[in-house]
N, C-alpha and C positions, 0 to 999 in steps of 0.2 A: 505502574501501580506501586506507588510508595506509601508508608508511614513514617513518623519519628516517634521515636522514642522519647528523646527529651527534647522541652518547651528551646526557644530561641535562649532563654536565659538561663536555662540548666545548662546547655552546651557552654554556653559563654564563660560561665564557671568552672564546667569540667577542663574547660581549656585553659583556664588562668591560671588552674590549680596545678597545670601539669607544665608552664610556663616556671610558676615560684618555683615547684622542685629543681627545673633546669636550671633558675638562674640561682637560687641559693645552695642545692646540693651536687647539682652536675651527675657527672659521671667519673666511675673509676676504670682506668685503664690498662694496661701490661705492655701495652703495643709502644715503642718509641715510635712509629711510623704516622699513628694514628692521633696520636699525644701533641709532635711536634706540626701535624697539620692543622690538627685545633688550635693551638694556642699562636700560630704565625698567621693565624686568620680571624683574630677577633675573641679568640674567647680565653681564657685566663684561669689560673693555677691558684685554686686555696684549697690547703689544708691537705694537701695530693690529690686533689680531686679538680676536674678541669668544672668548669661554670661557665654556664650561656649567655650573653647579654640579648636583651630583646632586640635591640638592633640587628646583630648576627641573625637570629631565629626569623626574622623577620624578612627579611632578605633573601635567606636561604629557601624560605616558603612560596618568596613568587617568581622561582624558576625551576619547581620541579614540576612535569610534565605531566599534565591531567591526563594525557592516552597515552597508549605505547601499544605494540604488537606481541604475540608471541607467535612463533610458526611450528607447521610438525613437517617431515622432513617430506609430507607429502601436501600437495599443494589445496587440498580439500579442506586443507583443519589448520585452521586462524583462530587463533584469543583475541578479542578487540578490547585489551584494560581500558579501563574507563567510559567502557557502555554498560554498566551495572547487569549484565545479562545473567548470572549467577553461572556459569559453567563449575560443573563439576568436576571435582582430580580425588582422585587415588592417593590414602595415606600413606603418607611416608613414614618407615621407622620404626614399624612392628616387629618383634622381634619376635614372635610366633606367629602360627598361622592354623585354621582348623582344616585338619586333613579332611579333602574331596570326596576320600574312600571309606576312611573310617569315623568320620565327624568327632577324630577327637585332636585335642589340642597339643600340639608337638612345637620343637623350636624350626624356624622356616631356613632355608635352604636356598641354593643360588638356583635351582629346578622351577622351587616356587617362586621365585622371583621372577624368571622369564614367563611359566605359567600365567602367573598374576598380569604382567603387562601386557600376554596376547591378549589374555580374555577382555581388559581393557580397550584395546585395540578394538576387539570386535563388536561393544557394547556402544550402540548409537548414543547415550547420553552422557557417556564419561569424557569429557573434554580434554583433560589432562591428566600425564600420569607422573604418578610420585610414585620412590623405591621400594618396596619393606626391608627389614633388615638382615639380609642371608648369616645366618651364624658360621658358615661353611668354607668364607672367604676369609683371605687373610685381611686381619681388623686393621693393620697398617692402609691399605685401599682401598678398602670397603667402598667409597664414597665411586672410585673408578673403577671398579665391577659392576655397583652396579647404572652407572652412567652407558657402558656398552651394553650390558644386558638390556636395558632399555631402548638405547638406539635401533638395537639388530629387532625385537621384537614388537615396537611399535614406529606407527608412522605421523602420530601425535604429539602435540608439545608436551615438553618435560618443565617437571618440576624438581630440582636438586639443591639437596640442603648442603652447606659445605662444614663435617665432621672437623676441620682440620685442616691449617693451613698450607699445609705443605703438600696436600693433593693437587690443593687448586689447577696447578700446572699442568697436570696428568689432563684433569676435566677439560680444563679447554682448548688443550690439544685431541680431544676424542671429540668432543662437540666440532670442532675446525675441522677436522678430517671428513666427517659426514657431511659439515656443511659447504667443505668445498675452499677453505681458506681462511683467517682471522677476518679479511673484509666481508667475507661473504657472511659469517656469522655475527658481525655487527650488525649488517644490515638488514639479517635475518633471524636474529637469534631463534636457538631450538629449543629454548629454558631459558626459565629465567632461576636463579642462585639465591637462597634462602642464607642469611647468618642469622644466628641465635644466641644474642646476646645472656648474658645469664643474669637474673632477677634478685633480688634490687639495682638496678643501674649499675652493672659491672660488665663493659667491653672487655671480655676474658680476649688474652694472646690470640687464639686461635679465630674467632671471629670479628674480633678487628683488623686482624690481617688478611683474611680471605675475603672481606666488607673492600679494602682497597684496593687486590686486585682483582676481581668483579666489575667495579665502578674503575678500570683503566682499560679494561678488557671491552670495555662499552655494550656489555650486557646487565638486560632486567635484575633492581636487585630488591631482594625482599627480605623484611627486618620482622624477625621474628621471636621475641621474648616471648616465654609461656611463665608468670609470675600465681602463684595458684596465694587466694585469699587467707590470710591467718596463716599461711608459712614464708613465702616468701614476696607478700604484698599483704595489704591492711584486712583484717577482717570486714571488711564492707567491701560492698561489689565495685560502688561508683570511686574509692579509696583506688581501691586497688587498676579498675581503670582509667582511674587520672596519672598512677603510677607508670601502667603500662603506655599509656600516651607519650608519656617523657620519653621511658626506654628508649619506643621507637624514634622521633622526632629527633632525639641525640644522631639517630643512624639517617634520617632522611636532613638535618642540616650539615653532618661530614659528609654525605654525597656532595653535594651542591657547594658547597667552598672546596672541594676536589675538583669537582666537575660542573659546573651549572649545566643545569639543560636534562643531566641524569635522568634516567629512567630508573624512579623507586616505586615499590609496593610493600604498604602497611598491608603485616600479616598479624592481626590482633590474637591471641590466644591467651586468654583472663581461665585460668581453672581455680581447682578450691578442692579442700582437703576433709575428707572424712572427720571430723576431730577423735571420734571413736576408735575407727580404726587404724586412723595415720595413713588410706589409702589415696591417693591423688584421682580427681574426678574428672571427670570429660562429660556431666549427665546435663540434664536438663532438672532446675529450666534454666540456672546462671549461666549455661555456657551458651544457650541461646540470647538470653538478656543482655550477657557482657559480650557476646558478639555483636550485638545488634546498634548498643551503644558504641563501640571502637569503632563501628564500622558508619555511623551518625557522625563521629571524630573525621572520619578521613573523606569524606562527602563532605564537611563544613573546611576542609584544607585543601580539597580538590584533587586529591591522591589518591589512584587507583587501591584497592584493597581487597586481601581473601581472609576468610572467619574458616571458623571449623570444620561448622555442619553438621556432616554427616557421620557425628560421636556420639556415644552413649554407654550405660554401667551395665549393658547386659552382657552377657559369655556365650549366645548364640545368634543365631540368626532366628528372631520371633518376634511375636507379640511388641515385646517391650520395646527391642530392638526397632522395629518399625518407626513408633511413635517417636521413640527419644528421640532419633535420627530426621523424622521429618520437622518436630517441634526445633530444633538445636539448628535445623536448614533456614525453614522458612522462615525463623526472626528477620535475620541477616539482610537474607534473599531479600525482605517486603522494604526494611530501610534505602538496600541498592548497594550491594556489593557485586564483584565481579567473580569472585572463585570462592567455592564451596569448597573445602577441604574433604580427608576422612572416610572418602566413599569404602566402603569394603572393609570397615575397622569396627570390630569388639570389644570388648574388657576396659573402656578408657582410653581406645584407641594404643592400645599393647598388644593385642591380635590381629591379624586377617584373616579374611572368610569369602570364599570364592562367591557361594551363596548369598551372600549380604551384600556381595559387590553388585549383584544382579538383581537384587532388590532396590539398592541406592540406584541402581539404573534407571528404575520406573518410577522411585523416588525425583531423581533428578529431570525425569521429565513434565512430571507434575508441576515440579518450582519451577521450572523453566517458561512452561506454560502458563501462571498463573503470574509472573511479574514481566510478560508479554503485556499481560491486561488485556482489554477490551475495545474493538475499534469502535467509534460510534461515526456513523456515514446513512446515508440514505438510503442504499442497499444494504446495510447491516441489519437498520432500523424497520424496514418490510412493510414501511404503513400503506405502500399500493398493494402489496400482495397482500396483507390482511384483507384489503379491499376488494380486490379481486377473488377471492374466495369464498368474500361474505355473498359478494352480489354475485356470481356464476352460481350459488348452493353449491361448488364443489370440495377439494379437501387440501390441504397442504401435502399428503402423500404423494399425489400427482403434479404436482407444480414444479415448475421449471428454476425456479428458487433454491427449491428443497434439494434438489439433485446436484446443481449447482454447487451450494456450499456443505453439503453432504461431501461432495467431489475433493474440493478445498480444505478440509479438514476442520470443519466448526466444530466437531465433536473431539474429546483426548480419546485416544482410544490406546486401552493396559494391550503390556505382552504378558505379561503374568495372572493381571487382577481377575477372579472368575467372576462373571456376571449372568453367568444363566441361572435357571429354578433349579430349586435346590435338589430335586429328582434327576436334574441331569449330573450335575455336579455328587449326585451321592453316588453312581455310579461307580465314581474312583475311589471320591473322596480325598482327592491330593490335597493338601494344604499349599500355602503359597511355601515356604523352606522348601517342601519336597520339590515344587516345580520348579524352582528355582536354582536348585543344585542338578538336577535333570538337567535345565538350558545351561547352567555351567560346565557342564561335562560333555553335552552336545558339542558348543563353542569352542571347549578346547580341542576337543576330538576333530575337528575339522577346517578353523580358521588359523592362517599364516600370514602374519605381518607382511608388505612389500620387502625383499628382500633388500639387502645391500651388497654392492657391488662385490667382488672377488679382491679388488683391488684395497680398496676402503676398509675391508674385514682383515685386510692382513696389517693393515697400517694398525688399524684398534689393535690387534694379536700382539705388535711391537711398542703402543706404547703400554699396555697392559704390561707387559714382561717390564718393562723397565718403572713402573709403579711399583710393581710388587718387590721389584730388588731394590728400589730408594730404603733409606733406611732415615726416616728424622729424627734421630738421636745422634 
């Protein structure tokens, strides 16, 4: 079940538009690593700024790989990039979080981190999981606390953003050790590695260096500029995603004259700024819009992709929250993306919320369900059983049809959503927040990730210790 967004020839444009920038303003670099493999592969030095020729760009586009996998470290839970199936993940990068006990909003902790990624764990619709951001660890490792804390508490694929180059090392020696060896985790990756470039077309030091070893390490890599409209991209939406189109494309053509064959994923994130308040937005409906269109972008280049989602401007788990989050999902979802970012995020995607996470759960099963689409077959279609029901006088109740695909799941059926009369339901009178932090506190009160071995947890223990005592100064 697809839409587009833009006609054959809007795309066409948005694409030539984000071509000219590459080839006339390029990109700005810090990295010599990054600098001298562009330029000893086609692409050229003006003005300090490196520039793309179409031939490079062109090239580079038909040997990055339409599918790739991701795996979790248990054999149930497979990503298939490039089946537009919308899998959901957990935001990464929240630096608060709403207390479970007291619904108020505090800074999160390395407790709430592992918290966050059992409930994860436990939640059938959340595919993949990304970190929040523990204020509690030391900010030199951050990125390698919470890669362990992840591993030990879930047995699904990771999502990890690389802070900083000089972790990288740490990461995927913690990923290696769970997966069993550098080969085993090529073959298997347990994550796929986010850089984030910084907006306007600036590969800052730290993300062009963690971009190359990622892409040596022969793990998924995902390019992820967040350029927000009228401050750090055009005050127009389709401006500023022809912008961010470049960003990325700069990062999916150094993969491929590094490595052809790479495994890249366009992670589009187009936000836009309050002009009143100066506050940075994640709402709808642009963030759904300019999802929907970057992610129209990397379906017309044949490049797996994840959008947002599940973002939006409210401060709790409600109402607004709902809508913003399902509106900001299902743009994406109906064009054909493969990851839904943000599940479980507030305030602009600057909080977490155990509660919200368990709503984007049921959220997530809706879009999942809904760009499934529809089979159409001759048992689907029932025109003997209509028939047979007209001519016996008897009823679809009793049919062997009914029961059948009753059996099979033809209907969605909510964990949360109430659907009885309103006399039953006034009874309590729960709302869904209420019941929803209830299954949150259930789920954590009772489910534990598959454990890891004795062996493996002490390896993580020793390369933790020696993360923490690096010193990149």
């Amino acid at each position: 079940m697809k839409f587009e967004l833009f006609s054959d020839g809007q795309l066409e444009k948005v694409h030539e538009a984000s071509l000219e920038i590459l080839k006339s303003l390029g990109i700005h670099t810090s990295s010599k690593r990054l600098k001298e493999l562009l330029l000893e592969r086609g692409c050229r030095e003006k003005n300090g700024r490196i520039v793309f020729s179409q031939d490079v760009v062109d090239t580079a586009l038909k040997t990055v790989p339409s599918r790739c996998q991701i795996y979790g470290r248990s054999d149930k839970y497979t990503v298939e990039m490039g089946s537009n199936k919308a899998y959901s993940q957990t935001c990464v990068g929240t630096p608060s979080i709403i207390d479970i006990d007291t619904g108020e909003k505090r800074d999160a902790n390395l407790k709430d981190l592992e918290d966050f990624t059992r409930l994860a764990d436990a939640l059938e619709f959340i595919n993949i999981v990304s970190p929040i951001f523990p204020r509690d660890v030391p900010q030199e490792a951050i990125v390698s606390v919470e890669t362990a804390a992840m591993l030990r508490n879930t047995t699904k694929p990771l999502r990890i953003t690389a802070e900083s180059s000089h972790e990288m090392k740490y990461i995927l020696e913690l990923l290696s050790a769970v997966a069993g060896g550098r080969e085993n985790l090529r073959k298997r990756p347990l994550a796929y590695i986010e850089v984030s470039p910084i907006s306007p077309l600036e590969y800052g030091f730290d993300p062009a260096e963690a971009m190359i070893d990622i892409l040596e390490a022969g793990l998924p890599l995902g390019i992820v500029p967040c350029p927000m409209m009228g401050s750090t991209g055009p005050m127009t939406l389709v401006g500023t995603v022809a912008q961010h189109n470049a960003e990325i494309l700069a990062g999916v053509v150094a993969s491929q004259l590094l490595k052809p064959g790479s495994p890249v994923i366009m992670s589009p994130r187009v936000t836009f700024m309050d002009m009143r308040s100066g506050v940075g937005l994640w709402a709808m409906p642009e963030m759904g819009l300019a999802a929907a269109a970057s992610v129209q972008l990397a379906r017309f280049y044949g490049i797996p992709s994840t959008a947002t989602g599940f973002s939006g401007a409210s401060k709790i788990a409600d109402a607004q929250s709902g809508y913003e989050h399902l509106y900001n999902a299902l743009m994406p979802a109906l064009i054909g993306t493969d990851i839904l970012a943000a599940a479980g995020s507030l305030e602009n995607v600057l909080t977490s919320c155990f509660a919200m996470l368990v709503i984007d759960n049921e959220l997530a099963s809706v879009i999942q369900r809904t760009v499934r689409g529809i089979e159409v077959s001759e048992d689907k279609l029932a025109v003997n059983v209509i028939a047979e029901v007209i001519n016996s006088q008897s009823n679809f109740l009793e049919h062997k049809h009914t029961r059948k695909h009753l059996r099979a799941g033809e209907l969605w059926t909510p964990v949360l959503s109430d659907r009885q009369t309103y006399e039953k339901w006034a009874l309590s009178k729960e709302t869904i927040e209420e019941k929803a932090r209830v299954k949150a506190k259930e789920l954590l009160a009772t489910h534990q990730a598959e454990p890891i071995s004795q062996e493996v947890n002490a390896e993580i223990d020793k390369i933790l210790k020696r993360a923490q005592e690096h010193n990149p100064h």
